[in-house]
Steps between C-alpha positions, in 0.01 A plus 500: 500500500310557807161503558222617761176383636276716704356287765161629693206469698714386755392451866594797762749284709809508659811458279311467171846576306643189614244303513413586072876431489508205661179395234687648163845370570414142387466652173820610435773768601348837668670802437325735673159562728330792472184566736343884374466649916412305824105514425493380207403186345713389234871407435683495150744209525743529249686172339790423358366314188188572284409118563511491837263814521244351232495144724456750843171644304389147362546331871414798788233662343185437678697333794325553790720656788335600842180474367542666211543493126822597366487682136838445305606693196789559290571858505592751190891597553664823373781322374756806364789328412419498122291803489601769270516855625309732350452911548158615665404721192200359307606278217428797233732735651832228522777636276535240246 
């Protein structure tokens, strides 16, 4: 199962996606990059494995890049593939 870490207070510089790319791959297998618009500062790099995510977080955060501290989080996923469907109505009107 995949897992993502939101990485931020990152510098305003020139090719910041691959240069936080470059930094996270050591950690394991990136599946995706995702930076929010041009201006803004912070990137959710998402990882292959749980692990690899949790060792990104214990290692980067606080690195200092460009002069400045990055913050590194795990990030809450909405993971649907077990979710159970449900009607809008309000619980007390569901036909049981």
């Amino acid at each position: 199962m995949s897992s993502t870490v939101r990485v931020s207070n990152l510098p305003a510089q020139p090719n910041t996606v691959e240069t936080v790319q470059q930094l996270f791959e050591s950690f394991g297998n990136i599946l995706q990059l995702t930076q929010h618009s041009s201006s803004s500062s912070y990137i959710d790099v998402q990882f292959q494995d749980i692990g690899d995510a949790q060792e990104a977080v214990n290692n980067m955060e606080g690195f200092e890049l460009f002069g400045k501290y990055l913050h590194v989080s795990k990030i809450k996923e909405n993971d649907d593939s077990n979710a159970v469907q449900h009607d809008k109505k309000p619980v007390w009107e569901q036909e049981q």
